[in-house]
C-alpha positions as CSV (number, residue, x, y, z in Angstrom):
1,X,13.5,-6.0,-17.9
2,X,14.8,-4.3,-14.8
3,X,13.2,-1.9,-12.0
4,X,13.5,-0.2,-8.6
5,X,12.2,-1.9,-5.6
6,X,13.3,-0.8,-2.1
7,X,12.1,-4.2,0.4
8,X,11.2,-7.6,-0.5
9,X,9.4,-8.9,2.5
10,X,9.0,-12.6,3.1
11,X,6.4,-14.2,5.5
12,X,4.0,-11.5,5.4
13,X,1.1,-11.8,6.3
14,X,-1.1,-8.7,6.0
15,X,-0.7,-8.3,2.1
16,X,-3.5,-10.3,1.2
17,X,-4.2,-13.8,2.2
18,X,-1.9,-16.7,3.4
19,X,1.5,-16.0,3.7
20,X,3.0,-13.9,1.2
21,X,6.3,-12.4,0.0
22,X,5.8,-8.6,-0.7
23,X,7.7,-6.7,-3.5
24,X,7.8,-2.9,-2.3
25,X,8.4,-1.1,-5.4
26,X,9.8,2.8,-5.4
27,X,8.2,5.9,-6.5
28,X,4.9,7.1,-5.3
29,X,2.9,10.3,-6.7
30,X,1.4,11.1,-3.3
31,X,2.8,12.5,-0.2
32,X,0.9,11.3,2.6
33,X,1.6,13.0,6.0
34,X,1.4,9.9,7.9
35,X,3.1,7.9,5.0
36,X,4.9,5.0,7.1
37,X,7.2,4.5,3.7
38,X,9.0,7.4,3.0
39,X,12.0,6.2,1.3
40,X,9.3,5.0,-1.5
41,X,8.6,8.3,-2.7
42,X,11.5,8.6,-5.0
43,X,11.0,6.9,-8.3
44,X,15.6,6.3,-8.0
45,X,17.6,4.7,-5.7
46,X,18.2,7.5,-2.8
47,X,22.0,7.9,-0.8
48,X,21.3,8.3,3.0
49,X,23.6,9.6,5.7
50,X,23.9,6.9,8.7
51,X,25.7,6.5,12.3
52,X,27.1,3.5,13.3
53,X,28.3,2.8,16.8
54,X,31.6,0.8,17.0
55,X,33.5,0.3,19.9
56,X,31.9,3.1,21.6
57,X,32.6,5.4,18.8
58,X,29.9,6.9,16.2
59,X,31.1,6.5,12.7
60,X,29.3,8.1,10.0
61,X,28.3,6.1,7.0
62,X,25.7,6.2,3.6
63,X,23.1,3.5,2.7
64,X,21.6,3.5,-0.8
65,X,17.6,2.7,-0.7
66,X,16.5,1.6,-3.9
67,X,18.1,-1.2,-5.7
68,X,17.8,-2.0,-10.0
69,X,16.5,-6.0,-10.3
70,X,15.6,-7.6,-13.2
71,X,12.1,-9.5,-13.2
72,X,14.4,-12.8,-13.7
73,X,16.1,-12.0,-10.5
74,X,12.9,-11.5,-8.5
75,X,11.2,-14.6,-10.1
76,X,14.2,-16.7,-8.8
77,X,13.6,-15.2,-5.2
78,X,10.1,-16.1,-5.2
79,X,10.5,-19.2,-6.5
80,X,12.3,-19.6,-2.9
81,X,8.8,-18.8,-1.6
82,X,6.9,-21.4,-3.4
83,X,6.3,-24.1,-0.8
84,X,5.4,-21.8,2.0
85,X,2.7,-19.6,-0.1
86,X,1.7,-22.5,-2.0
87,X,1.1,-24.8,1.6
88,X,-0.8,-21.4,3.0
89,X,-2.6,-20.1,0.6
90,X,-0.3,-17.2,-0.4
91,X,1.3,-15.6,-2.9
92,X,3.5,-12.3,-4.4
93,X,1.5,-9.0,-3.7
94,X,3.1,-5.8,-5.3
95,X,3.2,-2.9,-3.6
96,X,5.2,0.4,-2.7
97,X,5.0,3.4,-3.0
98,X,2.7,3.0,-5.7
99,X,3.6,-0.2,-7.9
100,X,1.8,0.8,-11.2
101,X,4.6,3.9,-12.0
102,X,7.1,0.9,-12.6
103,X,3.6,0.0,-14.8
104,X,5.5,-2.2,-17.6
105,X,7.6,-3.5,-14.7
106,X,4.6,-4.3,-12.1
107,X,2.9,-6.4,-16.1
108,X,6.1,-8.7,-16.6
109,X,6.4,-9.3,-13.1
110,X,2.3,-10.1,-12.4
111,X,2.5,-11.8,-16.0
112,X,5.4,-14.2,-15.0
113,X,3.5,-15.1,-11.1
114,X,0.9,-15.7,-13.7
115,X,2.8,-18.5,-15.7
116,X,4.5,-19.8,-12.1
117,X,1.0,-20.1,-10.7
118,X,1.2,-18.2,-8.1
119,X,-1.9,-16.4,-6.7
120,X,-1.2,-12.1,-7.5
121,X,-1.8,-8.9,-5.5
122,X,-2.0,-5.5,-6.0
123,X,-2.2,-2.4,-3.7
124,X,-2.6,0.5,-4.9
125,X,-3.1,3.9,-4.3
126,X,-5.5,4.2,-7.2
127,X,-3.9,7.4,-8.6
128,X,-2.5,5.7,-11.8
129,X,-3.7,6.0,-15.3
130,X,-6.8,3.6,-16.2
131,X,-4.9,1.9,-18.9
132,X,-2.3,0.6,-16.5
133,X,-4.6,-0.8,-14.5
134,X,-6.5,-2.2,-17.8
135,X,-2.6,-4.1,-18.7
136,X,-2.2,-5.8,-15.0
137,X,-6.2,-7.3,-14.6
138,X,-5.9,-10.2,-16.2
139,X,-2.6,-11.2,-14.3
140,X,-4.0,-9.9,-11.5
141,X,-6.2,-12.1,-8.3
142,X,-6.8,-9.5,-5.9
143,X,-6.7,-5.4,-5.4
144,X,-5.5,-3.7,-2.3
145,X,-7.0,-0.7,-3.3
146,X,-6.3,2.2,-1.0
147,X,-9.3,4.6,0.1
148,X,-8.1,7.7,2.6
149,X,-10.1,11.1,2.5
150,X,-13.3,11.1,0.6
151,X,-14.0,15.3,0.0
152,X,-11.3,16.2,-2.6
153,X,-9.8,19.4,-0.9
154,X,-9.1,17.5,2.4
155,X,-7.6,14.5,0.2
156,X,-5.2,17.1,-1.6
157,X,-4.5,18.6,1.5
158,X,-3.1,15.9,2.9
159,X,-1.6,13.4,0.1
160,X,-1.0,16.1,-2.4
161,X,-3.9,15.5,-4.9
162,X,-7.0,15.3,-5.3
163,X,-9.1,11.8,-5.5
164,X,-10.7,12.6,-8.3
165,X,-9.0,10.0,-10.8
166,X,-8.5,7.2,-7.6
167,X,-12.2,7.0,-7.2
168,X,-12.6,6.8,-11.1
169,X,-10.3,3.9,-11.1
170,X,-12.1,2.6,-8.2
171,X,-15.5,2.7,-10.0
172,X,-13.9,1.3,-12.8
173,X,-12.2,-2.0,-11.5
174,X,-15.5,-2.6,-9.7
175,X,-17.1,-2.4,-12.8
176,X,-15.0,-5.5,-14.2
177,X,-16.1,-7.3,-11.6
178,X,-12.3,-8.2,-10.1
179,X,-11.8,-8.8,-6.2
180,X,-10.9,-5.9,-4.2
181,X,-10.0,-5.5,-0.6
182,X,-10.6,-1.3,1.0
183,X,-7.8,-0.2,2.8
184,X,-8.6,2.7,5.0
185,X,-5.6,4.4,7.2
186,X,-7.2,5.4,10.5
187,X,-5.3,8.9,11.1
188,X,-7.0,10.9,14.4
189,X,-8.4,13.8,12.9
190,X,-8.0,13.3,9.4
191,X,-9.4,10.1,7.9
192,X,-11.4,8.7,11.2
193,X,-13.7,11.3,11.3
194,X,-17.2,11.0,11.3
195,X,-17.8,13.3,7.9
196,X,-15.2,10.8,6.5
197,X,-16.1,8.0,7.4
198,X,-19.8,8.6,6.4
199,X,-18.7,9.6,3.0
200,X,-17.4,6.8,2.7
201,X,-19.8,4.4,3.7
202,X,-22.2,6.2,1.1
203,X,-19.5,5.7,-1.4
204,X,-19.1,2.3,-0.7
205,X,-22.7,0.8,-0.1
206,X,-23.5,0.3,-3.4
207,X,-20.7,-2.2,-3.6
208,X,-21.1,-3.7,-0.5
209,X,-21.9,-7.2,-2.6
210,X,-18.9,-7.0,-4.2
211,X,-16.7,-6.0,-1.9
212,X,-14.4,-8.8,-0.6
213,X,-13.4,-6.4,2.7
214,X,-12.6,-3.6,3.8
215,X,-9.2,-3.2,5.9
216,X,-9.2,-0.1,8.5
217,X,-5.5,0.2,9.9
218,X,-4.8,2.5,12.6
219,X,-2.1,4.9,12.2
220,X,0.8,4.7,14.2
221,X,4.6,6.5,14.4
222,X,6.7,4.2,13.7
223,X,7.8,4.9,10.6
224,X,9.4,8.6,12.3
225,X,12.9,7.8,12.6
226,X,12.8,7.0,8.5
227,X,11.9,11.1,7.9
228,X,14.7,11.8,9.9
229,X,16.9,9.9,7.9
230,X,15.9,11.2,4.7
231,X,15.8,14.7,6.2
232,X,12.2,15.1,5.4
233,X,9.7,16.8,8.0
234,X,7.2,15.0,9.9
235,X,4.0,15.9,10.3
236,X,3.5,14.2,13.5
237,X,6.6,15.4,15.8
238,X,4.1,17.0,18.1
239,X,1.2,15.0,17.5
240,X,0.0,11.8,18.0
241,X,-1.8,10.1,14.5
242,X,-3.2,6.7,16.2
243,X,-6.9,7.0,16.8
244,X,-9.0,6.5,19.6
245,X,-9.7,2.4,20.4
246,X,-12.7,3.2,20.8
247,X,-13.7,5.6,17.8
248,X,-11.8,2.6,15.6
249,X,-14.3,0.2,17.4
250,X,-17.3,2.1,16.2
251,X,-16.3,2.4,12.9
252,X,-16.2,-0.6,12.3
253,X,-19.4,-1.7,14.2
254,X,-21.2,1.3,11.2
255,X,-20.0,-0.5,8.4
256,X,-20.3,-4.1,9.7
257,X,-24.2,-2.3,10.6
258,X,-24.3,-2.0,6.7
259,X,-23.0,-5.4,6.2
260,X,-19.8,-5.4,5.1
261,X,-17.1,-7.4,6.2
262,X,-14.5,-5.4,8.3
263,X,-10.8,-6.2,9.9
264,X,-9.1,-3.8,12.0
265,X,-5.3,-4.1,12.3
C-alpha cells in the first residue's frame, strides 16, 4: 500500500519523546493562518516554480512536493532509525498536515511500527472521523492531539471549521483512557488570549489526571517564504504572530497553578 508524505525527518526531537523520525504526511482539512506547513495542505503531490543562482545567473526551475511511498519503503527507512530511537527512548510519530486523511495508510504504517516494536505517535488535528481514530488506537502509544481556539466562530475563522467534531474526538480518546500530549500554538491575538486560554483551562481541568502534558509553542514566521512559493497569501506579511515572553510565561504559570504539567517551546 502506497501514500503521499511530503518530509521524513530524522533526529527529531519535539514529536514526542526520545529521539524520533517523523513521517509528515500530505493533505490537511484546515487552513490555519499561521500554518508553518503549507505545502501539506494538498492531499497530491504539488509542482512548484523555483530560482536557482548559478554562476551569478538566476535560472528558473520546478520542485514537486509530495512524493507516492509504499509502507514497505518507509519501514525499510525506519528500520535505519532503530538503534538511535531504540538507545533514546524514541520512536516513528505520524504527522502532517493531518495524518488520519491517508487513514488506511497512517493503520498499515502504525500497525507494522507495531510488529517492529517501535514506540507510535500521532498528532493530530482532531478533525478526522471517530472511526479512524477507533482503527489506529490499538497501534497507537501516544496522541499529539492539537487544541487552538476554543469558541467555535473564532476556531472557523481562523482554521476554516469549526471545532465542534475535534473536541468530540478529544472527549472521546480520553474516554479510552490512551496517552495524550495538548498542543497549543501560541498566536498573539488569536489563541494566547486570555478568553482562550481560560476556556481552555475550563475545558481541560477535568482531565488534568490524565493528561500526560500539555505543549504551548509560540508562533513564529518562519515558515513565510513557503506561501510565497506556493503562491498562497500570508496572513502575517504585516504582522507579527510570536507572542509576548512574558504573556507565554503566565500562561503557563495558570495551568501549572491548576496542576498540570506544561513545556513551552
Amino acid at each position: 500500500m502506497s501514500g503521499i508524505i511530503f518530509n521524513i525527518k530524522k533526529f527529531a526531537i519535539h514529536d514526542g519523546p526520545g529521539i524520533r523520525t517523523t513521517l509528515f504526511l500530505k493533505g490537511c482539512p484546515l487552513r490555519c493562518r499561521w500554518c508553518h506547513n503549507p505545502e501539506s495542505w494538498t492531499p497530491g503531490p504539488v509542482t512548484v516554480n523555483k530560482q536557482i543562482k548559478l554562476d551569478g545567473h538566476i535560472h528558473q526551475d520546478t520542485e514537486t512536493i509530495g512524493v507516492s511511498i509504499t509502507v514497505d519503503e518507509i519501514m525499510k527507512e525506519l528500520e535505519k532509525e532503530r538503534i538511535i530511537m531504540e538507545e533514546s527512548g524514541g520512536g516513528v510519530t505520524l504527522s502532517g498536515g493531518e495524518p488520519l486523511l491517508q487513514a488506511d495508510f497512517s493503520n498499515k504504517i502504525l500497525r507494522k511500527c507495531k510488529e517492529y516494536g517501535f514506540h507510535t505517535a500521532v498528532d493530530t488535528s482532531g478533525h478526522a472521523g471517530q472511526s479512524c481514530f477507533e482503527e489506529i488506537l490499538p497501534f497507537s502509544n501516544l496522541f499529539l492531539f492539537d487544541l487552538k481556539i476554543m469558541d467555535p466562530e473564532e476556531h472557523k475563522r481562523f482554521t476554516g471549521c469549526d471545532n465542534e467534531l475535534i473536541l468530540r474526538n478529544f472527549k472521546w480518546l480520553m474516554r479510552q483512557d490512551c496517552e495524550i500530549i495538548v498542543r497549543t500554538p501560541l498566536v498573539k491575538g488569536v489563541t494566547d488570549t486570555p478568553k482562550n486560554m481560560e476556556q481552555m483551562l475550563s475545558f481541560l481541568s477535568p482531565y488534568r489526571e490524565q493528561l500526560k502534558q500539555i505543549d504551548f509553542l509560540s508562533c513564529h514566521k518562519l515558515g513565510r517564504s513557503k506561501y510565497e512559493k506556493l503562491g498562497i497569501k500570508y496572513s502575517y506579511t504585516d504582522m507579527d504572530p510570536t507572542p509576548d515572553p512574558s504573556n507565554v510565561k503566565d500562561i503557563a504559570s495558570m495551568f501549572r497553578k491548576e496542576g498540570f504539567t506544561v513545556t513551552l517551546s
